[in-house]
C-alpha positions in Angstrom: -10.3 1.2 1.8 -8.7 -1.3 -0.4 -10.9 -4.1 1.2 -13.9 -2.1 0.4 -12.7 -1.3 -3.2 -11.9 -5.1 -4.2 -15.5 -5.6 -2.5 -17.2 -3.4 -4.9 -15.0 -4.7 -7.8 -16.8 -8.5 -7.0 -13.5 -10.1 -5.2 -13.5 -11.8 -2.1 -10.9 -10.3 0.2 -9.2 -12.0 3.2 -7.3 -10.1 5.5 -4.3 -12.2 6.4 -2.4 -10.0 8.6 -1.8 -6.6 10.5 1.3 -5.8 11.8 3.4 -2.7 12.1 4.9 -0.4 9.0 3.5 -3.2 7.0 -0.2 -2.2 7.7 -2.3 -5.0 6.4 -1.5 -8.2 4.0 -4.6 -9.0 1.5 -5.4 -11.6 -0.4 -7.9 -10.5 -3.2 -8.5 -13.1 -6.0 -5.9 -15.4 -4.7 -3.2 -12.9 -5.3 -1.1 -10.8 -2.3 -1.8 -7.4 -2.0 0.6 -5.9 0.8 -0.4 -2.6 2.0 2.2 -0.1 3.7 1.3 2.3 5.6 4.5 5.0 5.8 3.2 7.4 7.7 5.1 6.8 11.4 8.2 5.6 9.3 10.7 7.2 11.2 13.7 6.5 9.0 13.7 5.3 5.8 16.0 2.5 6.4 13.6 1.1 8.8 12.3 -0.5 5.7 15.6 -2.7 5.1 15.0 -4.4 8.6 11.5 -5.5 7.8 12.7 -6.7 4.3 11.0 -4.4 2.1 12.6 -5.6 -1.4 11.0 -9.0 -0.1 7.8 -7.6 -0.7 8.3 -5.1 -3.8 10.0 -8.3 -5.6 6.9 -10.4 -5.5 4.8 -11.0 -8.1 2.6 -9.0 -5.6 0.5 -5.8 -5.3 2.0 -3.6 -2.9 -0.3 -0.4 -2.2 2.0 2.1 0.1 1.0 5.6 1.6 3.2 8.4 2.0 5.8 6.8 0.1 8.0 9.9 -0.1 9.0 9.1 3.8 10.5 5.5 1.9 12.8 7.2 -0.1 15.6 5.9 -1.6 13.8 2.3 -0.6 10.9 2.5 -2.4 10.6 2.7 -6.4 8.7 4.5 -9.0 5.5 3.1 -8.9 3.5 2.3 -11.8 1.0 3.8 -10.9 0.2 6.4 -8.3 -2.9 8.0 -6.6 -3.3 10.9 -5.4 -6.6 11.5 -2.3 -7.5 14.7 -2.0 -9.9 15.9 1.3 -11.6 19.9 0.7 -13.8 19.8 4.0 -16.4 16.9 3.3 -15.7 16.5 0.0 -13.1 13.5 -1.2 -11.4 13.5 -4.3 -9.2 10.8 -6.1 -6.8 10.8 -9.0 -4.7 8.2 -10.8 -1.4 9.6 -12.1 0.7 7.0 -15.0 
């Protein structure tokens, strides 16, 4: 999704890697965009081993799903999104 977004936004997006709890490292506009997917976390401290405050103290993007299952690990985002599915129907909201 997030390639497709910076796509329609007029950035070229590279994907540099995809591997594990990280899910996929972008780079849109020559900046890093590091996108975790938290889903199959099975404890949250499985984040410490991969280095997770490497990534969140970047002057990075980091985009992370089900960041509730990263808890105490991961911070307040800035801003958060919610997707919503009714059926066929999509929604999206930004909250902050």
């Amino acid at each position: 999704m997030l390639a497709r977004l910076a796509h329609l936004a007029g950035y070229d997006v590279s994907v540099a890697v995809h591997a594990g709890v990280c899910g996929k490292i972008y780079l849109v506009a020559e900046r890093m965009v590091y996108h975790f997917d938290l889903y199959r976390l099975g404890d949250p401290e499985e984040l410490e081993y991969i280095g997770i405050r490497d990534y969140l103290d970047q002057q990075a993007i980091c985009l992370i799903e089900w960041s509730e299952k990263g808890k105490p690990f991961i911070p307040k985002p800035d801003v958060e999104v919610q997707i919503s599915y009714d059926g066929e129907v999509r929604g999206a909201g930004v909250i902050g």
